[in-house]
N, C-alpha and C positions, 0 to 999 in steps of 0.2 A: 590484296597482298601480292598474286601472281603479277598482277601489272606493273605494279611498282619493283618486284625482284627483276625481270624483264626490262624494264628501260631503264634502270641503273646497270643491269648486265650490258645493254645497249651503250649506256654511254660509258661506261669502263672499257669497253673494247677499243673506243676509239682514243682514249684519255693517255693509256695503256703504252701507248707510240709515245709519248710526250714525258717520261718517267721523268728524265733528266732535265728539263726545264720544270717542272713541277718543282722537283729539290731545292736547284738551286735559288727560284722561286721564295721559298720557304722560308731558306735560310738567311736570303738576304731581309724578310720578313722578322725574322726571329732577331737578325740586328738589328733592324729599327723598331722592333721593339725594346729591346735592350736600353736603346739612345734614348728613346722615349717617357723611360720609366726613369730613369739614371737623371735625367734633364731638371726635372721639377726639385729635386733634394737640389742641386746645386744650387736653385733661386732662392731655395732658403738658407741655404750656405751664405750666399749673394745680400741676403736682408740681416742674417745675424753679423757678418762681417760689418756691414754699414753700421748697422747699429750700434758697435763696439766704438768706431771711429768717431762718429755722434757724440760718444761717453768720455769722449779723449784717450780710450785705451788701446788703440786699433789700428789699421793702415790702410789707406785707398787702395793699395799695392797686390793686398788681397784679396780686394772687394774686387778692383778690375780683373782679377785673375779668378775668381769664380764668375763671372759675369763671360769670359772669353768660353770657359771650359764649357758654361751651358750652354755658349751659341754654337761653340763648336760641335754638339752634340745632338741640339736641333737639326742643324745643317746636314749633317750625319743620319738624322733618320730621315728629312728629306731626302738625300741620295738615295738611299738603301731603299725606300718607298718608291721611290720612283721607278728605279731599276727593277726590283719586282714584280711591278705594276705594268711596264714595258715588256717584258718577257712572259707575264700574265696572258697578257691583250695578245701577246703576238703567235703563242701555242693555240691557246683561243679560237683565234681566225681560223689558223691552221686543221685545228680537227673540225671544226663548223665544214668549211671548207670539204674534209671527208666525209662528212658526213652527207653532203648535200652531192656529191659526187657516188655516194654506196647507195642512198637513196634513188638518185636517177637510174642508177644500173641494176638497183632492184629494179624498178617500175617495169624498165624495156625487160625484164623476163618474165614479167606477169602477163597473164589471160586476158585474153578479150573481155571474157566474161566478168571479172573485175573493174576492169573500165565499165562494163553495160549497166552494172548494179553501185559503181560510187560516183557522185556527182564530181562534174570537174573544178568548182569548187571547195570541194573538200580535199580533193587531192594536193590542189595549188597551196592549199594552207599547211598541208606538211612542209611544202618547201618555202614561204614566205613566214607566217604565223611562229608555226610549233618551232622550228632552228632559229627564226629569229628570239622565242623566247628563252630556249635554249644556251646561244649565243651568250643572252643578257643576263642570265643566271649565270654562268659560266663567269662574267667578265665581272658582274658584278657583287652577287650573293657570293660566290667562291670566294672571291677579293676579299670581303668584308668577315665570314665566318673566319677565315685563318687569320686574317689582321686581328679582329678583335677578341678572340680565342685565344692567342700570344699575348696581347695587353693585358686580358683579364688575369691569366695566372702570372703575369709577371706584375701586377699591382699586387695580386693579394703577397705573391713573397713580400714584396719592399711591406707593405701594409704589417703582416707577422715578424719583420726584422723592425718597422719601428716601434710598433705595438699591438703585440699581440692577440688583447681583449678588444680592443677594437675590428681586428680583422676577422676575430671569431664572432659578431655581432654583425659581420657586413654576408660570411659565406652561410651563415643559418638563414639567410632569408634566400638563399640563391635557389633551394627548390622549390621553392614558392611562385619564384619570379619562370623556372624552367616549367611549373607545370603550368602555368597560365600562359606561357609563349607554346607550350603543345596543343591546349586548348584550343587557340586564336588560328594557330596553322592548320589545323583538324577544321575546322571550322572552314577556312579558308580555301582550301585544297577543295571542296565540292563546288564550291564558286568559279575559280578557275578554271575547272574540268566544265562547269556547264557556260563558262564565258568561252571557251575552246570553241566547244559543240558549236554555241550561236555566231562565229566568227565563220566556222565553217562553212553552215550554213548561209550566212552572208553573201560569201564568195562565188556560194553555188548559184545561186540567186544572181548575183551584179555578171556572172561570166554566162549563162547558160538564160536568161530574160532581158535585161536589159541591152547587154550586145547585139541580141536577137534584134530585139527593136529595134537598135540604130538599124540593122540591115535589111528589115523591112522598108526601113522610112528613106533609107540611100537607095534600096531600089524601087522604090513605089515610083518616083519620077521616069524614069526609066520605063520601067512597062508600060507608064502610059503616050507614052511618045511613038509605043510600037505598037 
């Protein structure tokens, strides 16, 4: 738990500079959600109009005008998707960026003795590995928990304005479905930390043995010439 209060206090410090693309982020988030939800009633607006017309009691005139109002509303949360997702990626970079700039400025005030006792692949993977995964969580998991966070409560309204009992049969299973997603990430989360570890180690291994060798083998010719 210490660890994890600690690199959430970590990455909030840097997130923290980015308040205001966060929001507006969000918001434009929260309108395509809106479009998104709003979209799907209009194609059945769109299939009961037809089907009026069908009956002879109708007008095409409505049908194409609920047909325009849903495209115009997809399109609408395209934009807003987009634009969010543009200003996502680009805060993103942005604090990755500082990060990998507080990290080196950490390093150059550490000890020798630091360097003597952590291999230099290990170090290399905070700044390739761990920011890269960082990064992807960031651009992507963030992305996806606020998008589909917005979706869901804005389904279950539409769901409870069209019926009810049905939407009260879809949110009783929802702590079912939350505790088996807590399960899977518990589970998951020890995996990850020991795929870290061995990545680490990798690094240490490919930069601090194998290099080694190349420069054996580039200067073995050499000394024996001399």
């Amino acid at each position: 738990m210490p660890d994890k209060q600690k690199s959430l206090t970590y990455l909030t410090k840097y997130l923290k500079n980015y308040k205001k693309p966060i929001l507006i982020s969000v918001a434009f988030y929260l309108i395509a959600t809106i479009a998104q939800v709003i979209a799907p009633s209009l194609l059945g607006q769109a299939v009961t109009d037809l089907s009026a017309f069908v009956k002879g009691h109708g007008s095409l005139g409505v049908f194409y005008q609920a047909l325009a109002w849903m495209a115009g509303f997809y399109a609408f949360n395209s934009v807003a998707t987009y634009i969010a997702w543009m200003m996502m990626t680009r805060f993103n970079a942005n604090a990755n960026n500082d990060m990998r700039k507080g990290l080196f400025g950490k390093l150059q005030r550490m000890t020798i003795r630091y360097f003597d006792t952590h291999q230099d692949g290990q170090i290399l993977s905070l700044f390739n590995s761990d920011l890269d995964n960082i990064f992807n969580a960031l651009n992507n998991a963030f992305f996806e928990i606020i998008s589909q966070s917005l979706l869901f409560v804005g389904t279950i309204i539409v769901m409870f304005v069209i019926n009810w009992k049905l939407a009260l049969s879809v949110v009783a299973t929802t702590p079912l479905i939350l505790l088996l997603s807590w399960i899977i990430m518990k589970k998951a989360h020890v995996y990850l930390d020991n795929q870290q570890d061995r990545v680490g180690e990798l690094n240490a291994y490919i930069n601090e043995q194998l290099n080694g060798e190349n420069v054996i083998i580039t200067q073995g010719p050499v000394s024996c010439r001399f």
